[in-house]
N, C-alpha and C positions, 0 to 999 in steps of 0.2 A: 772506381765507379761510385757516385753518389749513392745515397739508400736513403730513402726517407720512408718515414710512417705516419700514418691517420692515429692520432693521440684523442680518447675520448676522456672526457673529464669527469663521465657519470661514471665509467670506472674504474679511471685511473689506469689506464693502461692504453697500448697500442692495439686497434684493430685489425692493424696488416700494414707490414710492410712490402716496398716494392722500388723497382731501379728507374721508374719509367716518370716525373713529373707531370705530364699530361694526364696520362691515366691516372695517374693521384689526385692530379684536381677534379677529373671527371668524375671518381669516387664519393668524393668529399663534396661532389651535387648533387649527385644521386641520389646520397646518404641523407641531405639535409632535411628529407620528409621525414627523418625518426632522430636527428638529433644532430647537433653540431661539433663537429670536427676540428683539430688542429692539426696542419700539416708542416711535420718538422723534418729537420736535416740532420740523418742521424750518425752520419758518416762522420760530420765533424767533431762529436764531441770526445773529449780528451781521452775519455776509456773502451771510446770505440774499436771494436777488435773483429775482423771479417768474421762469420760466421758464430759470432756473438750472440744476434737476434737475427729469428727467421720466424716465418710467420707460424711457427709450431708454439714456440714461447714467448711472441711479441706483446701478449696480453699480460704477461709478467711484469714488464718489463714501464715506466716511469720515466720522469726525468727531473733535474733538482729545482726546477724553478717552475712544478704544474700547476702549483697552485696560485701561482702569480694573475691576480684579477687583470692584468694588462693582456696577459695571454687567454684566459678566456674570454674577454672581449673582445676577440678579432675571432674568435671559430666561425662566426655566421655569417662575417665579413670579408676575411681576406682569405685568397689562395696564395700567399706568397709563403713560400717556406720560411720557418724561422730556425735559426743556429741553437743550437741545444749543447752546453755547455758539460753535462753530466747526465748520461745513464743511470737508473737508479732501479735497481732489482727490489720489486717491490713484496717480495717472500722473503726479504729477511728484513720487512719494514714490520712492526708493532700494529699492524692499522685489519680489525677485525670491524664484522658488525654480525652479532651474535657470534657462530663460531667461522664467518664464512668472511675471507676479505673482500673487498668492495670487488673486484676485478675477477673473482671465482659467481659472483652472482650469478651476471647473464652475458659473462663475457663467450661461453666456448660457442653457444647461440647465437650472437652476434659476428661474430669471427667465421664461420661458417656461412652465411646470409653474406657478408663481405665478400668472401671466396666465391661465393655463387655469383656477385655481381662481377668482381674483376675477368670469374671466368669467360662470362658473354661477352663484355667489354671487348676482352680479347680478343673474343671471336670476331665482334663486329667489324675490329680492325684489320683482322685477317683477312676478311672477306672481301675489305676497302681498296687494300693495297693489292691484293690477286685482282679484282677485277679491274681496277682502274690501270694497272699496268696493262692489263688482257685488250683492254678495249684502249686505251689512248694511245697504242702502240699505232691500231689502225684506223683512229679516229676519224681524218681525212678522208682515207679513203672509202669510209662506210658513208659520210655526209652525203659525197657524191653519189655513190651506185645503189646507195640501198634505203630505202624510206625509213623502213623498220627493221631495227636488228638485231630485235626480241631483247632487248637491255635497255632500259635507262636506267641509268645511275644517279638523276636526279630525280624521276620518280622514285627509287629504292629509298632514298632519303625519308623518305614515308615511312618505308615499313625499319628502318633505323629507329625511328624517332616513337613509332610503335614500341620497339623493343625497350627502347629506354625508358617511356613512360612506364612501363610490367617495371624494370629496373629500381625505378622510383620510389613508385607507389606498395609492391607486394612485401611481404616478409615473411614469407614458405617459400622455401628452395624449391620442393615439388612444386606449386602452384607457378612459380616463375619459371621452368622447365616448359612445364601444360600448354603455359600461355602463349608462352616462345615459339614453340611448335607450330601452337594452332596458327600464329601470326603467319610464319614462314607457309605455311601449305595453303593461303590465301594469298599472296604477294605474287606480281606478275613474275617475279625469277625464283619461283620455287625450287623448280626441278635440280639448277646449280645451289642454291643454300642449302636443299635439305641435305643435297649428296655427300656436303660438307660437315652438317651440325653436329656436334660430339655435347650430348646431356651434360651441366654439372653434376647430373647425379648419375650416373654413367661411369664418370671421372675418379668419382673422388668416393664412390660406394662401395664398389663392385669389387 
C-alpha cells in the first residue's frame, strides 16, 4: 500500500503521514493558510521499511534531496506526489539552532493541529459515504412520493464547506472542536451528525 507524507520545509520534517492521496491533497489545502507543503511518495524510497515511519515519529524523519530549491518551488503549486529517493532520519543529522533542532521547534504543535484536521476530514467522509449510500439507495423512490425527506445532501454541502473553512482558517484544536459543534447543531441534519460526531479532543485526550 502506498504511504505518502506532507514534508514541511520550515522544519524539516514530515507533518503526517497517511495511506489515503485524496485526503493528503485535501490536507495539504487546508494547511496552505499557515504554510506550504510537499506531498511525497514515501513507500518508494530504497530504505523504505513498513512501520519505519508513523505519524508518532514522521516529524523526525527528512529526505536526501529537501533541500532541493526545484522541490520547494512546487509546495504552493503542485498536489502531485513526488518519488523520494532516501529517507533521512534527521536526529542523527548535525543540524541544531541553539540547543533545539529545527523540526523539535514547533513541530509536536504542528503535528497535532494536523491530526485534528485529518480527524474531521475523516469524519466528513464518513458521514459522505453512510449518507449517500442511505439515501441514493432510495433516491427514486423518494423523488416520486415525498417532497421533503428531511436530507439534502446538496444543501449539507453547506455545512461541509462550513467545516472546512473552521479547517482552514483555525489553529486551536479546542477552538476547531467548539466551532464544529456549534456548526453541526445549526445545519438542517443535525440530529443524524451530531449522533455521530466523536471530538478530536475526545479522541486523542481522554
Amino acid at each position: 500500500m502506498p504511504l505518502y507524507g506532507l514534508f514541511s520545509s520550515v522544519h524539516n520534517g514530515f507533518l503526517l503521514v497517511y495511506y489515503d492521496l485524496h485526503i493528503v491533497q485535501e490536507l495539504k489545502a487546508l494547511w496552505s493558510s499557515r504554510s506550504n507543503l510537499l506531498i511525497c511518495l514515501l513507500s518508494c524510497a530504497n530504505n523504505y521499511e513498513p512501520h519505519l515511519i508513523d505519524n508518532e515519529v514522521c516529524g523526525n524523519w527528512s529526505f536526501n534531496e529537501s533541500s532541493n530549491h526545484r522541490y520547494v518551488g512546487m509546495q504552493n503549486k503542485d498536489f502531485r506526489p513526488i518519488i523520494i529517493r532516501e529517507l533521512v532520519d534527521v536526529t542523527k543529522q548535525n543540524l541544531t539552532i541553539g540547543k533545539k533542532r529545527p523540526t523539535e521547534l514547533k513541530t509536536p504543535a504542528m503535528q497535532e493541529l494536523m491530526q485534528c484536521l485529518l480527524h474531521w476530514l475523516q469524519w466528513i467522509y464518513d458521514q459522505e459515504i453512510t449518507f449517500k449510500q442511505n439515501y441514493n439507495i432510495i433516491d427514486d423512490y423518494l423523488s416520486m412520493h415525498v417532497t421533503e425527506v428531511g436530507f439534502d445532501w446538496k444543501n449539507s454541502s453547506n455545512t461541509v464547506q462550513k467545516i472546512k473553512k473552521v479547517l482552514y482558517l483555525e489553529n486551536d484544536v479546542n477552538t476547531i472542536d467548539k466551532k464544529i459543534v456549534d456548526i453541526l447543531r445549526t445545519c438542517p441534519e443535525q440530529a443524524m451528525f451530531l449522533e455521530k460526531v466523536k471530538l478530536y479532543d475526545d479522541e486523542y485526550k481522554t
